[in-house]
C-alpha positions, 0 to 999 in steps of 0.5 A: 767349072764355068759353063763352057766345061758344063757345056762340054760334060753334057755333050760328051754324055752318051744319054741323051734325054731324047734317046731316053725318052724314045727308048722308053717310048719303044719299050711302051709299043713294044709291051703293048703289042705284046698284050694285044697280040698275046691277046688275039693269039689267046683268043683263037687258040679258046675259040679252037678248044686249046689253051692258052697257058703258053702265051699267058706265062710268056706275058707275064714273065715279060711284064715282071721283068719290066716292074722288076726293073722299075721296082730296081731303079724306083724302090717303089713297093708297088712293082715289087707286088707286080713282080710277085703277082705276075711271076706267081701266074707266069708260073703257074700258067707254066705249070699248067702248060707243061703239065698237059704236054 
């Protein structure tokens, strides 16, 4: 192969390092705002004496979510634990949703 071919292969490749990285950016804000407003939302349900185990499982099943995929692509033991301790309180924060329904 000379460079011209190695030139072509890399703009023919549909990932972009720059879509990468601004996917990966995207996905920073989009868990970020999640929390922040899981957040505030959590809060103003506790000032009014409701609970908030709803929004709490919400952000816990997303956030495993993300270190499962991270634990898939990097087989680092620490996000498998994340997965576990997240989805251990997503589902229990569920339980007690439903259970006071």
């Amino acid at each position: 192969m000379n460079s011209k071919d190695i030139l072509k292969i890399a703009q023919q490749e549909k990932n972009d390092e720059r879509n990468v990285f601004l996917r990966d950016k995207s996905s920073v804000w989009i868990s970020s705002t999640l929390i922040a407003l899981a957040g505030l939302v959590s809060g103003i349900r506790d000032s009014h004496n409701q609970n908030f185990y709803d929004i709490f499982a919400i952000v816990c099943i997303s956030l495993a979510a993300g270190e499962f995929y991270k634990y898939l692509m990097k087989k680092n033991l620490k996000h498998l634990l994340l997965v576990v301790g997240l989805l251990l309180a997503g589902f229990i924060a569920a339980y007690y949703f439903l259970a006071g329904l």
